[in-house]
N, C-alpha and C positions, 0 to 999 in steps of 0.2 A: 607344308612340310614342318613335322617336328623333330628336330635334330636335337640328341643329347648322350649320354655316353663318353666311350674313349673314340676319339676321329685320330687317323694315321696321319699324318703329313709325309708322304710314302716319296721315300727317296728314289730318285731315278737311275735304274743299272744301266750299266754302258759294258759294252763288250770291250775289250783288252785295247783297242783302236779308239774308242770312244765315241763308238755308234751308238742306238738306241736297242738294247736286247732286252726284246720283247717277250721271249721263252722267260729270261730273267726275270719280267714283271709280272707275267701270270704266278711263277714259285713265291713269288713275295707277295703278291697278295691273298694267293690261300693261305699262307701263312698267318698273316693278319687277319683274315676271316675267323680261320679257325683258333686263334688267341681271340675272337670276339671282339673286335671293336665294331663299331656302328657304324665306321662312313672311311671314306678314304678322301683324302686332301693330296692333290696334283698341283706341282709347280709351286710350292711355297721355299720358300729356306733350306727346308731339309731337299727338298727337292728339285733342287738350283734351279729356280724356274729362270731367274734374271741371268741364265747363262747359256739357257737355250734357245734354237731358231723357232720361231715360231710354228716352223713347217711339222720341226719334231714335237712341238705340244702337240699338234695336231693331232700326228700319226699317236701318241702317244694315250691320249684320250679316246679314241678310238677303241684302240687294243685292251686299253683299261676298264672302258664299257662292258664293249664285248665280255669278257673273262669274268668282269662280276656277276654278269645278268642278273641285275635287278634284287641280286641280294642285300644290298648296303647301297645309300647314297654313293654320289662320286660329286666333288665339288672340283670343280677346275678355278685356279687361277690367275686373273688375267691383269697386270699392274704393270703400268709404265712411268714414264716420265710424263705424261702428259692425257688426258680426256681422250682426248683423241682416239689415238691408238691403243687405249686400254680399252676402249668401246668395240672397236674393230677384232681386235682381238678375242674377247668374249664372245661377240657372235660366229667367230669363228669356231671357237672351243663348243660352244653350246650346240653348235648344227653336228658337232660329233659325237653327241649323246649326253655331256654335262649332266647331270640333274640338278644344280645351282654353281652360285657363280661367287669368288673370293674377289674384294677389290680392299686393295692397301691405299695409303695414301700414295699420290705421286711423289716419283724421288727425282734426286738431282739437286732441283731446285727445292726450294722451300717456302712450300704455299702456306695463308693464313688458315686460322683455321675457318674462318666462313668458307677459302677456297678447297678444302680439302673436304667440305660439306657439300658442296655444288659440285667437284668431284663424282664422292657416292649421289648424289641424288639425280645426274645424267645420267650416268650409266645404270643407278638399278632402276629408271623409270622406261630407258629405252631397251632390254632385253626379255626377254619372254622365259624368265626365271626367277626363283628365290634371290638377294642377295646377302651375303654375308660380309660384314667391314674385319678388316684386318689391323690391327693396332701392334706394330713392330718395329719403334723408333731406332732401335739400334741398325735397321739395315735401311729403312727413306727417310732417315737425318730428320722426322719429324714427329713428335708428340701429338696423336688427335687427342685430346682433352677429354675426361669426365662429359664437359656439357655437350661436347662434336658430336659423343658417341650418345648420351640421350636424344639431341636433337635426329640424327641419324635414325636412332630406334624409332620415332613415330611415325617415319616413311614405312608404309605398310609394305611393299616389294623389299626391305630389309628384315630378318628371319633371325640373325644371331650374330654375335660378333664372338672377335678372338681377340683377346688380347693378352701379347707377351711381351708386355713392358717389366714383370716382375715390382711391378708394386703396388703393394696392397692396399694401403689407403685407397691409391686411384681406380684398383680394380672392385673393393667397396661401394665406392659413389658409382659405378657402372651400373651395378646390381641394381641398384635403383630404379630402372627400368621393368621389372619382373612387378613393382607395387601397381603400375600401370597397365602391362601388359605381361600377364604370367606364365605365356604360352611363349614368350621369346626367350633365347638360348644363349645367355654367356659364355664362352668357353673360357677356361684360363690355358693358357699356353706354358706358363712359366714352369718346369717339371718339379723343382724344389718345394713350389705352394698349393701344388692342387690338390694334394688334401684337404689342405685348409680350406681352398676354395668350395669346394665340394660342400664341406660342411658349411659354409657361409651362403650357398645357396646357387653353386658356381651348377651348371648345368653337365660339364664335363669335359675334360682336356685335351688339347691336339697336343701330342708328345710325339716328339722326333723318337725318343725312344721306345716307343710302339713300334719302330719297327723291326726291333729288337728282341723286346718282350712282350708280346701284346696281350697274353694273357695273366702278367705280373698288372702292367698299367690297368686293365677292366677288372682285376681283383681288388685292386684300390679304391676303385671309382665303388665297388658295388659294396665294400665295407664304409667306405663314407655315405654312402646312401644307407646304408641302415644303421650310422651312427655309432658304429663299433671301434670305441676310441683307441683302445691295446691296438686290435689289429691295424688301422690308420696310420697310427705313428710306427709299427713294425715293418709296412708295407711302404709308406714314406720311406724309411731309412734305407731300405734295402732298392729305393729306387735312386734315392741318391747315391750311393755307393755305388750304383751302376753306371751313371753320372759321370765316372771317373774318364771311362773311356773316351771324355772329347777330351780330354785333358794330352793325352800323348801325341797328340798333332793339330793341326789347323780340327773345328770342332766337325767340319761335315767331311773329312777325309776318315777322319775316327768314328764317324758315326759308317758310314760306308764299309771301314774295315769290318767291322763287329759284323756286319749283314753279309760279309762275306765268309766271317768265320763261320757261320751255320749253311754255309753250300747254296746260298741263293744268290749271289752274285759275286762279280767281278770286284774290288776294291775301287776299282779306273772313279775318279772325279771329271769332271767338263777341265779342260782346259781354259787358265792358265794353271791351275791349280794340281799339283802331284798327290798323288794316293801317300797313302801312311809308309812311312820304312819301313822296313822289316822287323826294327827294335820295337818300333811302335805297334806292328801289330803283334806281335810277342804279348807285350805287356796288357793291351785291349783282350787278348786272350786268355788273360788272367784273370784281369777281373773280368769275364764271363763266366770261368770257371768260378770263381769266388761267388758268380751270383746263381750258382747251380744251372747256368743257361747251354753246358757242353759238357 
């Protein structure tokens, strides 16, 4: 599998109760089909995966399958506190159709990085999938390193990594990996840099905001693929500006509202966490109007 392009990290709607609304996931993901991304990404960040039961990834992956058929990858994510139950987990997700498998470092605690190595290399050696490493210290309180993530890339069951650390030096020394193996896939995650990345050789970005505007995000990816500097920095800017929108409340309650101003779902967050005020989504409605997206 070669993955590259814009991937979703597709937020998960919940009905008014804070069940799992699966009508709501099918409209969001045509949605993102048809803005063109390449892949859809379950259970990350944008997609509270760390605040769901595992019963609901299940049901959730499933339904996700299903509705895509076979048009775009589906990568599920499966990361815990421990080996263990990150392992268990995966094979859980993956018997429900997965086409590869996302693993972060372990949180909680704060493994070395040889541990956070032996980590990815049990679990991509024991699943019957691609894997992809996930590098997002601001949410398992741990940095995998430049060398974790080359060492990681020579296990051949590892296919691409993401990394949204937001810094470029380190996501440089990453690239590094492509002089060896040219067929494997960077992502940058960070939304501010992936132009840049793009043009430094980045493979293509999982942006929470793809599920926003997904065919704003794969117009950027595809004027940095042909090197079209004007447009780049046009298309940047106006992705930052859009940007604003996690600014008026906690960032995945405002990411959630925006998705709800376009009729595809419900604003509702997982609990303990409250959907955006009313002020807040006022103002996210604005700047969607400002980015021509209503």
């Amino acid at each position: 599998m070669r993955l590259q392009g814009i991937i979703v990290p597709l937020i998960t709607p919940l009905t008014d109760d804070g069940e799992p609304d699966e009508p709501a996931l099918a409209r969001l993901i045509e949605h993102a089909i048809a803005g063109g991304v390449s892949g859809l990404f379950l259970f990350g960040s944008s997609g509270e995966g760390p605040l769901l039961t595992d019963a609901t990834k299940e049901r959730l992956t499933a339904a996700a399958v299903d509705c895509v058929g076979g048009r775009v990858p589906v990568l599920v994510t499966a990361s815990a506190p421990g080996t263990r139950p990150s392992l268990e987990l995966a094979r859980r997700l993956l018997r429900r159709g997965g086409d590869a498998l996302v693993v972060a470092s372990p949180y909680y605690f704060t493994p070395s990085q040889d541990e956070i190595f032996d980590h990815v290399a049990a679990i991509a050696r024991n699943v019957d999938a691609p894997t992809i490493v996930y590098n997002i210290p601001q949410a398992t309180r741990t940095m995998i390193e430049a060398d974790t993530l080359l060492r990681a890339a020579e296990l051949p069951e590892v296919i691409a990594i993401k990394d949204s650390s937001g810094d470029m030096a380190h996501f440089q020394r990453v690239l590094r990996i492509n002089a060896t193996r040219p067929e494997f896939s960077v992502f940058q995650g960070a939304e501010g840099v992936v132009g840049l990345s793009i043009l430094r050789g980045a493979a293509g970005g999982v942006l929470g905001v793809a599920n926003v505007a997904p065919a704003l995000c794969v117009e950027l990816y595809e004027a940095a693929r042909a090197r079209d500097l004007a447009r780049i920095w046009a298309l940047q800017e106006q992705l930052t500006d859009l940007g604003r929108l996690y600014t008026h409340s906690y960032w995945l309650a405002g990411l959630k509202a925006a998705v709800a101003q376009l009729g595809l779902c419900t604003p509702t967050v997982s609990l303990p966490f409250a959907p955006a005020t009313p002020e807040a989504q006022a103002a996210i409605r604005r700047d969607m109007a400002a980015a021509g997206l209503l």
